[in-house]
BASELUM-647529 format. One record per residue (C-alpha): x, y, z; chain. Coordinates in pm, 1 decimal. Example, Ala and Ser with C-alpha at 12.3 -4.5 7.8 and 13.67 -1.06 7.14 Angstrom:
// BASELUM-647529
+----------+----------+----------+-------+
!        X !        Y !        Z ! chain !
+----------+----------+----------+-------+
!   1230.0 !   -450.0 !    780.0 !     A !
!   1367.0 !   -106.0 !    714.0 !     A !
+----------+----------+----------+-------+
//
This chain:
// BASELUM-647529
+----------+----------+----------+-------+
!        X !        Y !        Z ! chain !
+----------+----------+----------+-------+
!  -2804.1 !  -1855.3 !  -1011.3 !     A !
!  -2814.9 !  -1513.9 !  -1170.1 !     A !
!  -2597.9 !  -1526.0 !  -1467.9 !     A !
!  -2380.3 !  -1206.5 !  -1745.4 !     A !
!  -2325.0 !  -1266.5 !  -2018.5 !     A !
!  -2021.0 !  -1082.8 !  -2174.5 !     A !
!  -1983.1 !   -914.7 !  -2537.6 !     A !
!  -1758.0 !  -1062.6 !  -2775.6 !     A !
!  -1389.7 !  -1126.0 !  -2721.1 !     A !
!  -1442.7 !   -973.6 !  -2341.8 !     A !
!  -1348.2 !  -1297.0 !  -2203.8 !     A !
!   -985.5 !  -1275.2 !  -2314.6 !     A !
!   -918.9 !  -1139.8 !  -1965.6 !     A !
!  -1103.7 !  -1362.3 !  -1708.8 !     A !
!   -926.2 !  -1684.8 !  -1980.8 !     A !
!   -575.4 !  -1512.1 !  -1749.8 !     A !
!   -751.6 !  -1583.3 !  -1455.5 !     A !
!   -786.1 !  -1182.6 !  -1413.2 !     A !
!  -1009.8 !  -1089.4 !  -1184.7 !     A !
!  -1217.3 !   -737.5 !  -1265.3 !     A !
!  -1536.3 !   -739.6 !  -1460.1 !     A !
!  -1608.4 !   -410.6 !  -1624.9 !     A !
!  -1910.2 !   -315.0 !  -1669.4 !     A !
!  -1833.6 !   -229.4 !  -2088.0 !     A !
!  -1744.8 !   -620.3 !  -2110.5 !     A !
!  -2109.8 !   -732.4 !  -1981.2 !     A !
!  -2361.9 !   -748.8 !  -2248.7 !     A !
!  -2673.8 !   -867.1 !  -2022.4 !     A !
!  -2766.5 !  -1017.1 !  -1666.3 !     A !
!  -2702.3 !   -855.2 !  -1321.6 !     A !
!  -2754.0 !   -945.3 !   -976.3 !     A !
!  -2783.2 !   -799.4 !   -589.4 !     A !
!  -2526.2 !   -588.1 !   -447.7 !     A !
!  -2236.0 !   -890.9 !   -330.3 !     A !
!  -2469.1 !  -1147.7 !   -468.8 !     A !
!  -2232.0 !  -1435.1 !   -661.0 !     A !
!  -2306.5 !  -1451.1 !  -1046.2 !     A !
!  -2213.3 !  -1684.5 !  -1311.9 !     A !
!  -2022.7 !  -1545.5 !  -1596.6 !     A !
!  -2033.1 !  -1665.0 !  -1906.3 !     A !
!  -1909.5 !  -1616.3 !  -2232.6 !     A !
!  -2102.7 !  -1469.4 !  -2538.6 !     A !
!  -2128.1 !  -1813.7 !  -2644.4 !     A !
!  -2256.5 !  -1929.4 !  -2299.2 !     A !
!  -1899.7 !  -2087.0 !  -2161.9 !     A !
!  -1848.1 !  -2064.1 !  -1828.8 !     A !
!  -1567.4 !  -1851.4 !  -1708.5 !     A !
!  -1642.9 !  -1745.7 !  -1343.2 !     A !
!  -1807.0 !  -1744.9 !  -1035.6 !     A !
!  -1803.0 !  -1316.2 !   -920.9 !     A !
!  -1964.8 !  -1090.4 !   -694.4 !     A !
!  -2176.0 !   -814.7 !   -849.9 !     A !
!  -2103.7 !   -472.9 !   -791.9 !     A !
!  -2471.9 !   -277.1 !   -923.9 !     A !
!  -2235.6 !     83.1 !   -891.3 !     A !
!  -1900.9 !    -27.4 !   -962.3 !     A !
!  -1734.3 !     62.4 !  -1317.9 !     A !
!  -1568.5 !   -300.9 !  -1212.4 !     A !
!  -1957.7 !   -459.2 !  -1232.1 !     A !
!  -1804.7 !   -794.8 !  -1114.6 !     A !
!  -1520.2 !   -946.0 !   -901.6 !     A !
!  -1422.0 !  -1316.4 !   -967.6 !     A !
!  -1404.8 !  -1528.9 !   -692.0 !     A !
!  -1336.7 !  -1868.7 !   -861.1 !     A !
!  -1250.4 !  -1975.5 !  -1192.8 !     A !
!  -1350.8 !  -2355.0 !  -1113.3 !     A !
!  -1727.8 !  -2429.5 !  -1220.1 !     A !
!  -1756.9 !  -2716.3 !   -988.0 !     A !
!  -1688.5 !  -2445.2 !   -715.7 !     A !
!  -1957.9 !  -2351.6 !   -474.6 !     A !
!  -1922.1 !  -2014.4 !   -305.8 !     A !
!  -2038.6 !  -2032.8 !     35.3 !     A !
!  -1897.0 !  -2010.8 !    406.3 !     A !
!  -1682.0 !  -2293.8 !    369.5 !     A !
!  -1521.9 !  -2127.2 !     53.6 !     A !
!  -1431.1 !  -1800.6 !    214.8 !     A !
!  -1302.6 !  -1968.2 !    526.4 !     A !
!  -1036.2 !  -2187.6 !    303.5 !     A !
!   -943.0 !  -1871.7 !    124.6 !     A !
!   -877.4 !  -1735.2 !    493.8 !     A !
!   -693.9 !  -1982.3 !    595.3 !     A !
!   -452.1 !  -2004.7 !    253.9 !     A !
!   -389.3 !  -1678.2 !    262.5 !     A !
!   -286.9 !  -1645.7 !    660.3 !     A !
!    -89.3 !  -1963.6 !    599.1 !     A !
!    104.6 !  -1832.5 !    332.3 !     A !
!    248.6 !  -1569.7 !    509.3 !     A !
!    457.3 !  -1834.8 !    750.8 !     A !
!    658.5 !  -1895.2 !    407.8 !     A !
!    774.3 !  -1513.2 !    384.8 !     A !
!   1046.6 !  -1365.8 !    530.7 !     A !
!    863.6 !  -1056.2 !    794.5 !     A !
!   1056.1 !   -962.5 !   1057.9 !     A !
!    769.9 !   -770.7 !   1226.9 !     A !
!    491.1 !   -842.6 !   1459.8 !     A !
!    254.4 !   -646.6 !   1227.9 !     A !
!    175.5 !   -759.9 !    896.7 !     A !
!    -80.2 !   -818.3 !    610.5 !     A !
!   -304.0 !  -1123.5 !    592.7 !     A !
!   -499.9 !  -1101.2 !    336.1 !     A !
!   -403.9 !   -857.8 !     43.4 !     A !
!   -753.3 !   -857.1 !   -208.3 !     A !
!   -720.7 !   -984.2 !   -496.3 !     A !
!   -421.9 !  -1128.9 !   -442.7 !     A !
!   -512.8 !  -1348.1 !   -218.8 !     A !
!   -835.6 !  -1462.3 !   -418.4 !     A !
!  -1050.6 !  -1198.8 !   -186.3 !     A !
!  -1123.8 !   -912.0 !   -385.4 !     A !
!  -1193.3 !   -582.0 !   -161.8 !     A !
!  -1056.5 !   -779.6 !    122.8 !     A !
!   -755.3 !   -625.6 !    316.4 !     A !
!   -658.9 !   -744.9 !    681.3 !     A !
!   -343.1 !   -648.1 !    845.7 !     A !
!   -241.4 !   -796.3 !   1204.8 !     A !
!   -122.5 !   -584.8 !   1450.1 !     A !
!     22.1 !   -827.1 !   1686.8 !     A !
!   -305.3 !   -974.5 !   1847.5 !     A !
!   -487.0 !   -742.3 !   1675.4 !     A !
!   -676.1 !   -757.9 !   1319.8 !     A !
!   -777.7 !   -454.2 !   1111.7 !     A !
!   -971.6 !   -523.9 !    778.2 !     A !
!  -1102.3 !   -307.7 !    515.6 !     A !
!  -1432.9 !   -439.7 !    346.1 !     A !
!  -1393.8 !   -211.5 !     -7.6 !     A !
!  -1665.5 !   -453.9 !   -196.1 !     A !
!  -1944.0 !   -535.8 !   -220.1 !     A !
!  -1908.9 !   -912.1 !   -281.5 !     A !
!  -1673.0 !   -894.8 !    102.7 !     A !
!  -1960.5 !   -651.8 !    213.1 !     A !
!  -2177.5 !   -878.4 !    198.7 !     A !
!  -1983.2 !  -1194.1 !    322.5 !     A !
!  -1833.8 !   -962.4 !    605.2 !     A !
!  -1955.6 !  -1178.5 !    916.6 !     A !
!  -1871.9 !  -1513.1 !    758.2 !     A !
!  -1494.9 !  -1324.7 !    680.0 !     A !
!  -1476.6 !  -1212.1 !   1021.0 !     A !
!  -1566.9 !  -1543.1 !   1177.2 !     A !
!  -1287.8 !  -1703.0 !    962.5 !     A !
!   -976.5 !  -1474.1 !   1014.3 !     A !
!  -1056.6 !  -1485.4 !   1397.2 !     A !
!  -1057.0 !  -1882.9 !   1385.2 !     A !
!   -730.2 !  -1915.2 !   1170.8 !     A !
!   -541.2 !  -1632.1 !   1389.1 !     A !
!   -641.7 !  -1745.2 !   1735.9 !     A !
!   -726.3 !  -1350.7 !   1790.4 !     A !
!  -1037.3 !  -1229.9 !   1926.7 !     A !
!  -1027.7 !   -849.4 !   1846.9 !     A !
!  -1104.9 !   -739.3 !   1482.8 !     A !
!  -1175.8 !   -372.9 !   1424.6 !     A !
!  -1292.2 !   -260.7 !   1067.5 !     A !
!  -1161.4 !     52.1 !    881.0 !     A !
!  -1409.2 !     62.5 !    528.8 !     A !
!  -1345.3 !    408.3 !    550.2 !     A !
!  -1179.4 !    418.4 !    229.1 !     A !
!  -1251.6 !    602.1 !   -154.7 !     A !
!  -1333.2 !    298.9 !   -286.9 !     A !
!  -1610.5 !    182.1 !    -71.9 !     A !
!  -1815.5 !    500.6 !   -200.9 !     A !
!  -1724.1 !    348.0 !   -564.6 !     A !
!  -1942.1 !     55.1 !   -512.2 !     A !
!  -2190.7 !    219.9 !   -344.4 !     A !
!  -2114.8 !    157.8 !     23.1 !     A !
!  -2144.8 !    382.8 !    314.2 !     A !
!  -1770.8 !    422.0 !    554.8 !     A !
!  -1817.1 !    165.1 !    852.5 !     A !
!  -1528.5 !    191.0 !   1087.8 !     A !
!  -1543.1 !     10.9 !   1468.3 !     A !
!  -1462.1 !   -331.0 !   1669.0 !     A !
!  -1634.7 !   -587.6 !   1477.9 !     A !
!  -1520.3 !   -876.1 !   1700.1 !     A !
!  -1416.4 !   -821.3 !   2080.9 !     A !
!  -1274.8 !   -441.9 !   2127.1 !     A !
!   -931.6 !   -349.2 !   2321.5 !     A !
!   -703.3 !    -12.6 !   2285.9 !     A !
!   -684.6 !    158.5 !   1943.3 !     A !
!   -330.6 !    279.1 !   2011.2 !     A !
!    -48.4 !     43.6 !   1956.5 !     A !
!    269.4 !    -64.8 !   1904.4 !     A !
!    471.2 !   -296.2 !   1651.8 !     A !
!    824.7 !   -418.7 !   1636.1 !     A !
!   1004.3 !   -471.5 !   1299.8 !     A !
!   1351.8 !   -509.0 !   1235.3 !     A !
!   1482.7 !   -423.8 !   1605.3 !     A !
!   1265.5 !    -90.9 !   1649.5 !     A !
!    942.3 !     34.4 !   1767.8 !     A !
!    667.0 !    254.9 !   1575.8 !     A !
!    345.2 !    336.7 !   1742.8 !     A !
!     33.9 !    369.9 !   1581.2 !     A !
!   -384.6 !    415.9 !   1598.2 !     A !
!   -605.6 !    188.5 !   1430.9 !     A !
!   -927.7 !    409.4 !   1400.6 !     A !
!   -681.5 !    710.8 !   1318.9 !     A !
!   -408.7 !    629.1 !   1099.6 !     A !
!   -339.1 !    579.1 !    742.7 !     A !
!   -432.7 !    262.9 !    574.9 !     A !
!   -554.9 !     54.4 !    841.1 !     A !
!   -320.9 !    230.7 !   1083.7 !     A !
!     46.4 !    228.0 !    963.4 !     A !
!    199.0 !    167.4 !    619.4 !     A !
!    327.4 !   -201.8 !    639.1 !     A !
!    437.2 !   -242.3 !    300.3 !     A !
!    777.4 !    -23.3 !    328.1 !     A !
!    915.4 !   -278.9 !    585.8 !     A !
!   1135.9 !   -372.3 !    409.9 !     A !
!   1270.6 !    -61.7 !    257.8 !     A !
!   1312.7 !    108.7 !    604.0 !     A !
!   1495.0 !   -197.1 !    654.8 !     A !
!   1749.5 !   -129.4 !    378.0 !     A !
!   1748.8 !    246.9 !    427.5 !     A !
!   1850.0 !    192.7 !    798.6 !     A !
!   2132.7 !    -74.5 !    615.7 !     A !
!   2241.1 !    172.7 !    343.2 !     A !
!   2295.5 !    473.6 !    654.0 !     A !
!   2491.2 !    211.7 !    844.5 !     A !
!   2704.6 !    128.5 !    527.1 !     A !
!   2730.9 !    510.4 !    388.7 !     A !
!   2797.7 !    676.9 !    776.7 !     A !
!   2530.3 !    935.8 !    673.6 !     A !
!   2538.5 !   1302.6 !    836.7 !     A !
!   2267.9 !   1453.8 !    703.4 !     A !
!   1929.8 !   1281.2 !    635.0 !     A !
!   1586.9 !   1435.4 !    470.7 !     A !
!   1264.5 !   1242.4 !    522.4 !     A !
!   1028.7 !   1380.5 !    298.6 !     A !
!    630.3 !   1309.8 !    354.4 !     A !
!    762.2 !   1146.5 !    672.3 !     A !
!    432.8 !   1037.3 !    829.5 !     A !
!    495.4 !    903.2 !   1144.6 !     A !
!    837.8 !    896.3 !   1107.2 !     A !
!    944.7 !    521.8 !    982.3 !     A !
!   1218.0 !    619.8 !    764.9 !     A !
!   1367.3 !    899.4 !   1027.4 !     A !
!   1383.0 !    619.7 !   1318.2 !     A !
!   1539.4 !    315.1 !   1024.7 !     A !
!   1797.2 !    589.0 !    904.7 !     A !
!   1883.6 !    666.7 !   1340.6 !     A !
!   1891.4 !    289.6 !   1394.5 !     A !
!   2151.6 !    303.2 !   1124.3 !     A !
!   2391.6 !    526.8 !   1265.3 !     A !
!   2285.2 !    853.0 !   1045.4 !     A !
!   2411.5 !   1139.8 !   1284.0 !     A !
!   2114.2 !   1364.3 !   1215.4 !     A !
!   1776.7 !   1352.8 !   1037.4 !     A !
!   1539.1 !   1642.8 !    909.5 !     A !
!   1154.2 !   1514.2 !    856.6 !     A !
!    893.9 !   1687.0 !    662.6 !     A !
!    536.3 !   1650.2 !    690.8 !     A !
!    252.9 !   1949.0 !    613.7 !     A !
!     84.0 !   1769.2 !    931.5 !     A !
!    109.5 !   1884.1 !   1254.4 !     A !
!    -53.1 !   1592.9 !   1396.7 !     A !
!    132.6 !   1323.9 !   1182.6 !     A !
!    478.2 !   1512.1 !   1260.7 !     A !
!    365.3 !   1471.8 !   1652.0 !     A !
!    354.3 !   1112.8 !   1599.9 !     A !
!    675.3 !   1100.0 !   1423.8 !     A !
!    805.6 !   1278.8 !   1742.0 !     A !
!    645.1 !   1014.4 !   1974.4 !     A !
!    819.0 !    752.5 !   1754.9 !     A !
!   1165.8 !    889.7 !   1781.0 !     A !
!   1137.1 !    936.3 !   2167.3 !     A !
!   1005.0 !    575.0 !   2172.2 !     A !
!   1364.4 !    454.9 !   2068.3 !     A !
!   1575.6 !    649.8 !   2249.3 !     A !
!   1728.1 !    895.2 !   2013.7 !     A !
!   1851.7 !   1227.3 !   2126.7 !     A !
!   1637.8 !   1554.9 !   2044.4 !     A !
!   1964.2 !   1677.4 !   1892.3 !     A !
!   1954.9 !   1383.8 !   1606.8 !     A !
!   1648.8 !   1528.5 !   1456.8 !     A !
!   1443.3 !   1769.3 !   1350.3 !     A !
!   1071.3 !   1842.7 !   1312.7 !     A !
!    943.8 !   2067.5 !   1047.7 !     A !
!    583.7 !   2160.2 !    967.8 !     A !
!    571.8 !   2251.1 !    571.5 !     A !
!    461.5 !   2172.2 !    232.4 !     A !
!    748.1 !   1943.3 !     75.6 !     A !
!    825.4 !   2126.3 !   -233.1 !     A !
!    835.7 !   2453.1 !    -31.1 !     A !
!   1081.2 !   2321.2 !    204.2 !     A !
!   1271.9 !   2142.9 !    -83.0 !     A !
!   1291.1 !   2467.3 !   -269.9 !     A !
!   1372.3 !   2643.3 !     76.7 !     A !
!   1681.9 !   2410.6 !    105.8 !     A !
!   1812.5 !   2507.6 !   -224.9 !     A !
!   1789.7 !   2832.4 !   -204.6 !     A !
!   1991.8 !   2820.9 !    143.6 !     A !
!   2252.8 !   2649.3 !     45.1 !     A !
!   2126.7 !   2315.0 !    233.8 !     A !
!   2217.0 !   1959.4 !    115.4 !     A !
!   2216.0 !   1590.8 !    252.7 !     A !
!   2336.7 !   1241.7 !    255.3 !     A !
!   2024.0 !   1073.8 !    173.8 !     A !
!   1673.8 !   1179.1 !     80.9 !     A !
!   1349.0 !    975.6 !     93.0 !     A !
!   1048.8 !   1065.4 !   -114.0 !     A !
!    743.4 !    905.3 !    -29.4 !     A !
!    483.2 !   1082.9 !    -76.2 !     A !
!    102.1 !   1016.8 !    -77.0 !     A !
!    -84.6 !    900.4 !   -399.3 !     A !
!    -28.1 !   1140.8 !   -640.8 !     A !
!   -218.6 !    896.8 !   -948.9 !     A !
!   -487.1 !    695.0 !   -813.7 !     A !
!   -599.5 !    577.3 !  -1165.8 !     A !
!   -409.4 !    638.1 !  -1502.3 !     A !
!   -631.0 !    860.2 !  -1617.9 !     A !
!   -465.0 !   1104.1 !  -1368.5 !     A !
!   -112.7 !    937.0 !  -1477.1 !     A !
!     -9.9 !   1276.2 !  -1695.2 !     A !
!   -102.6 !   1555.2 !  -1409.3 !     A !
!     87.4 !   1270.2 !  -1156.5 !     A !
!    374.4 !   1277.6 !  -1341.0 !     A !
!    438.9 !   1603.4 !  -1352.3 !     A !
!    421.6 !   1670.1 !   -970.0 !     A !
!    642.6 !   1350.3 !   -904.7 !     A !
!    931.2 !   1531.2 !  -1165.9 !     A !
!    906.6 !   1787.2 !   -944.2 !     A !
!    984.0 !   1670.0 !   -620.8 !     A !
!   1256.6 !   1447.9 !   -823.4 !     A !
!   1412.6 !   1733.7 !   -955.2 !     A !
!   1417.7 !   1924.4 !   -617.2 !     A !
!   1576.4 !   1666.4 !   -402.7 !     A !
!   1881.0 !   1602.0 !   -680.6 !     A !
!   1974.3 !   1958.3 !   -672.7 !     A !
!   2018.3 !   1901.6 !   -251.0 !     A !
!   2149.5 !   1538.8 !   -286.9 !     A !
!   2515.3 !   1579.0 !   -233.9 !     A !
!   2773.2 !   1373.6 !   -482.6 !     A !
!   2777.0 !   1015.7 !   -356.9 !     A !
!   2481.7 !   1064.4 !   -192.7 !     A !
!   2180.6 !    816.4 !   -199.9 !     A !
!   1787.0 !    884.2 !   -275.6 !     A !
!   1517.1 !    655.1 !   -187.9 !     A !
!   1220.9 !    771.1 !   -418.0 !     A !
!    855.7 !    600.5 !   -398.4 !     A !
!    546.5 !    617.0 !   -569.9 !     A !
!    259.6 !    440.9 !   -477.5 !     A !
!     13.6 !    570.8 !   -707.2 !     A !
!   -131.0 !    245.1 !   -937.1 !     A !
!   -190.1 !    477.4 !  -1229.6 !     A !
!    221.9 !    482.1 !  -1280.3 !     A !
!    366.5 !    147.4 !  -1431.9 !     A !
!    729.3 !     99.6 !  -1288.2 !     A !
!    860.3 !    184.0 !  -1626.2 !     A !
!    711.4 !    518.9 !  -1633.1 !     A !
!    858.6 !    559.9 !  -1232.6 !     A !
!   1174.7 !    493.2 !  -1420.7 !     A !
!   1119.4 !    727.6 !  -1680.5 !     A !
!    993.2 !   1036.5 !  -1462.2 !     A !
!   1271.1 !   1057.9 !  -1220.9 !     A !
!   1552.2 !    996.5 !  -1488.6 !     A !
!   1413.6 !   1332.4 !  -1672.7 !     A !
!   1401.0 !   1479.0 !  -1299.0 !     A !
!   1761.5 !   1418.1 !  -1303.6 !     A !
!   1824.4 !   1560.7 !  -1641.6 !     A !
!   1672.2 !   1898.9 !  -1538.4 !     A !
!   1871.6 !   1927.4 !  -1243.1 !     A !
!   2186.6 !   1835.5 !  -1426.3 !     A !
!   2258.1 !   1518.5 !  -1204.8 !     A !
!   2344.8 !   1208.9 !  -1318.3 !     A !
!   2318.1 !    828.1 !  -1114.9 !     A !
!   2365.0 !    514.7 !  -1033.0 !     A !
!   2002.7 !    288.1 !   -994.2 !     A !
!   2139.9 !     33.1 !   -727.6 !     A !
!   1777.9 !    -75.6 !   -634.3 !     A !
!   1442.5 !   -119.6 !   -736.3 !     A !
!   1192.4 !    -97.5 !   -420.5 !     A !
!    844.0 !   -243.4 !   -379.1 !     A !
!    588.9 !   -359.9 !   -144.1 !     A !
!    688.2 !   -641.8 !    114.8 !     A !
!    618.4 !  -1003.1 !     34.2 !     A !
!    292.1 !   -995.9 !    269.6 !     A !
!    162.0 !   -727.9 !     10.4 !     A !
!    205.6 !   -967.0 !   -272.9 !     A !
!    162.0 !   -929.2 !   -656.3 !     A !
!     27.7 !  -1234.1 !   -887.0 !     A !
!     72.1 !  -1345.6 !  -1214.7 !     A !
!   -257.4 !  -1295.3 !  -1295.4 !     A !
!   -269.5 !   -959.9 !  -1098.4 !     A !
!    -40.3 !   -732.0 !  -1194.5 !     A !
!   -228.3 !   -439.8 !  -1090.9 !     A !
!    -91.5 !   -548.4 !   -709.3 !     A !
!    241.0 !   -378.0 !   -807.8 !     A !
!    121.2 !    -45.4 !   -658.5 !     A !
!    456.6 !     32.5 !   -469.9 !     A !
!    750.3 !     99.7 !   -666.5 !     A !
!   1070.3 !    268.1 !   -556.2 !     A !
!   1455.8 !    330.2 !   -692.4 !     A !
!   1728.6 !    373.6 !   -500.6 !     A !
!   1989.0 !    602.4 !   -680.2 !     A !
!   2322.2 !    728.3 !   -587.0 !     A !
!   2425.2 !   1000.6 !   -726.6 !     A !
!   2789.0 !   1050.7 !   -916.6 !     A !
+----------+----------+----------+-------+
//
């Protein structure tokens, strides 16, 4: 067993059960690309068993923190089946949902969602890389599924020095779908869409949106970065009388389209427009235009904290924009799901947004990813998605 040895006071981290290696903490030793290491200690104390990563910055992912542990197929498939069986404790009302959420779920790089009997999995390691058919094996025995189509098409596979791989790994079957959550449909393409098709972790705030239109009897509704259109159809299934989504995709807008028809609503309850969201935003101002509610969620703006300054400054933005439309009493749903901004930060952005625009408001909520996309003790990192709901006075 290859072994690294860390410098100094670099075990501090992995003594929290924290997963990520960097490569500044390793003082010697090295392995294969996914091959499982021993780390140790400067003083040769055993503190993990990790996958090696040759062109990560993150040189190492822990698997275990248990010496006595041996990491082979019977490992990954228990770490499988924990993780699929812990999702029967949480609350989803969906048909669609997250399995396995990395490092998280004590599978670092791993991500597998479930589209009814569908499974799409990202593979963003190299330690999952290389355990990828033993993975696969496992998530079809603990699902009962057959079909399993890969999307490591992501940033961070060309991080660790992977090539994209996208295609049915197991079985094979239609790439558009549909899932159900909270009494509505969204469609969606697996080898297309965002993510690994749809963005499951806002369940549960289009679930409250679609409860705060119901409660407020909403006339006027602005989904911003709309997507496919989750937030439009939640606010409709609410009772909002009309909805305005923004998206600077045609393509994604079309979707969006195909999602509102799929329910049922009226062409006259919404509109479609093609535009750059800060353009539009400014656009309403300047006309005069305002609304009930107004959801921000737009794309990663921070992917690491070194970008958190330049990030900020584009989410004030949009922040500041939206309060000048957001009519008294009226309520805005504002996301960002960029890892290089800490909640507090969030907080801090948008309450200066409101200061330039001369608004004041009530927080009411604070908005995250749904329990399938779960956050650890010893992870905090998972927090990715944070939101506030504020209503302004």
């Amino acid at each position: 067993m290859k072994v690294l040895r860390l410098h100094p006071g670099k075990e501090r981290s992995l003594l929290r059960r924290h997963p990520w290696i960097f490569e500044s903490a390793i003082a010697k030793g090295g392995g294969d690309a996914g091959e499982t290491v021993r780390v140790e200690s400067h003083a040769g104390e055993f503190l993990a068993w990790a996958a090696f990563s040759p062109h990560s910055r993150i040189r190492a992912r822990a698997w275990s923190f248990d010496a006595d542990q041996r990491i082979d197929a019977d490992f990954f498939d228990a770490a499988c089946a924990t993780a699929i069986a812990a999702r029967s404790r949480f609350d989803i009302d969906s048909d669609a949902l997250r399995l396995v959420h990395g490092e998280s779920d004590g599978l670092p790089g791993l991500v597998v969602d479930r589209y009814g009997d569908t499974l799409v999995a990202q593979f963003q390691s190299a330690g999952t890389e290389r355990w990828k058919p033993v993975l696969a094996d496992a998530l079809l025995r603990h699902t009962g599924t057959t079909r399993l189509y890969e999307r490591s098409d992501t940033s961070s596979r060309k991080l660790e020095g992977l090539e994209p791989a996208t295609g049915w790994l197991r079985g094979d079957g239609p790439l558009e779908l549909e899932l159900r959550e909270h009494g509505w449909g969204l469609g969606l393409n697996i080898a297309q869409g965002h993510k690994t098709g749809f963005y499951l972790d806002q369940r549960d705030s289009r679930a409250r949106f679609a409860r705060a239109a119901r409660h407020g009897q909403w006339s006027e509704v602005l989904n911003c970065y709309c997507y496919t259109g989750g937030f439009s159809v939640a606010a409709l299934h609410g009772g909002a009388g009309h909805v305005c989504s923004i998206d600077s995709s045609a393509s994604a807008l079309a979707l969006a389209q195909g999602n509102l028809e799929r329910n049922g609503f009226a062409s006259n309850r919404y509109e479609l427009i093609e535009s750059d969201v800060n353009a539009a935003l400014r656009r309403f101002g300047a006309q005069g235009r305002s609304f009930d509610a107004i959801v921000l969620d737009p794309p990663k703006f921070a992917p690491t904290s070194a970008h958190a300054e330049r990030a900020a400054r584009a989410y004030k933005d949009i922040n500041r924009l939206a309060f000048k439309i957001l009519r008294p009493g009226g309520s805005l749903f504002t996301f960002s799901c960029s890892g290089g901004i800490s909640v507090d930060l969030f907080h801090k952005i948008v309450a200066s947004a409101g200061i330039d625009a001369g608004v004041d408001g009530y927080i009411i909520g604070h908005l995250g990813g749904a329990p399938d996309h779960p956050m650890t003790i010893a992870f905090p990192e998972g927090e990715y998605l944070k939101g506030l709901v504020v209503v302004r006075k």
